[in-house]
N, C-alpha and C positions, 0 to 999 in steps of 0.2 A: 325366697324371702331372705336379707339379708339378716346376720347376726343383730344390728341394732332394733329390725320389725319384729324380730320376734323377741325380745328383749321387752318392747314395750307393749307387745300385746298380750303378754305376761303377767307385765306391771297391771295394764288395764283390767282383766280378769283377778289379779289380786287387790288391785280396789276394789270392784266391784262387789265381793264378796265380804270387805271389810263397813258396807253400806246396810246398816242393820235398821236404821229407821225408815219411816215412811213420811213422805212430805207431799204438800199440793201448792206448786205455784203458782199463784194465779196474776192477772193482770186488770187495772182497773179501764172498764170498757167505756164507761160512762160516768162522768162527776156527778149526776143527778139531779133533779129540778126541785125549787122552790115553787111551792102552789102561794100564791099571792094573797089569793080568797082567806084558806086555811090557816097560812104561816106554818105549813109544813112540808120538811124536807123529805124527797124519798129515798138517799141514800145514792152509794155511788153501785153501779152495777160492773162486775168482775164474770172473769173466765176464766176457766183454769185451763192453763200451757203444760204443766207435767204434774203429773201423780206417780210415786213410783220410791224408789230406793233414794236413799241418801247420807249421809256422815257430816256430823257438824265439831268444828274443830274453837277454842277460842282462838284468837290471836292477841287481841291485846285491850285493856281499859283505860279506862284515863276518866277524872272528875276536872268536869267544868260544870262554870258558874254563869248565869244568868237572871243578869236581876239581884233576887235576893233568894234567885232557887237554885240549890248543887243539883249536880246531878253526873250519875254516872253512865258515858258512852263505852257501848262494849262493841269492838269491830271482832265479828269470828266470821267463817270460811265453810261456806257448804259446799259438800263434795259430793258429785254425783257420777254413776257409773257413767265413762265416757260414752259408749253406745246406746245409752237410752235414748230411746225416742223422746224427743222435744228437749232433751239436754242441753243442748248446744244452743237454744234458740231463748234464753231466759235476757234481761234486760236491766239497767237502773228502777227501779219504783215498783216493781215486780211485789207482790208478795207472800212468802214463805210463809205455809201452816204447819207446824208436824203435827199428824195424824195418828202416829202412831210410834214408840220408844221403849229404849233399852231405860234411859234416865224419865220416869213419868213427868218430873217436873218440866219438860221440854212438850209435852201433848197439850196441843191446842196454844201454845205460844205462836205469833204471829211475827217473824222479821223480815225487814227490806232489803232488799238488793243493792246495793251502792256502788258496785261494780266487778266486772266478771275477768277473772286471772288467765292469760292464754302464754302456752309455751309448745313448739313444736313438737315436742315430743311428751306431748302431759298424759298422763296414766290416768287421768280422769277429768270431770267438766266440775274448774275451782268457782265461786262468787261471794263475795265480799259480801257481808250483810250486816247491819250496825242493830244497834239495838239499843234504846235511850231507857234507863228508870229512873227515876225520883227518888 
């Protein structure tokens, strides 16, 4: 093993232990049907792709406007241990639950995916995730 492999398998064990929350990200399977008869929807049906460890970081907010509604987008970074199972296989429109937190105000919050950060040598599995309030 080269000085740099083991350098960054290092790094990756040292994320991984700095992943103190738990998250489920699931994926939407199915947009769901309108019953015609009723006039009612039954919702979009999801599958969950990882359960497991993860670290949620901000990156950055910004207030825009639409219409005559503000509103503030917050883009942060979930970081998950590089060798979890299903890590590596997350997507755009994906979405993020934590389950479980160091910060409670973050349990049972729900963010998207909007796209996933790759570097040769990453110490762990990065993905952009926005988050829109009112």
């Amino acid at each position: 093993m080269t000085a740099l492999n083991e350098l960054v398998t290092s790094a990756r064990a040292a994320h991984a232990r700095l992943c103190i929350d738990t998250v489920t990200v699931s994926r939407v399977t199915s947009r769901g049907t309108l019953n015609p008869a009723t006039s009612t929807y039954s919702g979009p049906t999801t599958s969950a792709i990882y359960t497991g460890a993860a670290r949620l970081k901000r990156m950055m907010s910004k207030d825009t406007e639409t219409g005559d509604v503000e509103r503030e987008v917050a883009r942060l970074v979930l970081v998950l241990p590089y060798a979890a199972t299903g890590s590596g296989n997350l997507r755009n429109g994906d979405l993020v639950t934590f389950t479980s937190s160091a910060d409670a105000a973050l349990v049972g919050k729900v963010l998207t995916i909007v796209g996933p950060e790759h570097g040769s040598t990453s110490s762990a599995r990065r993905y952009t995730l926005e988050e829109v309030s009112a």
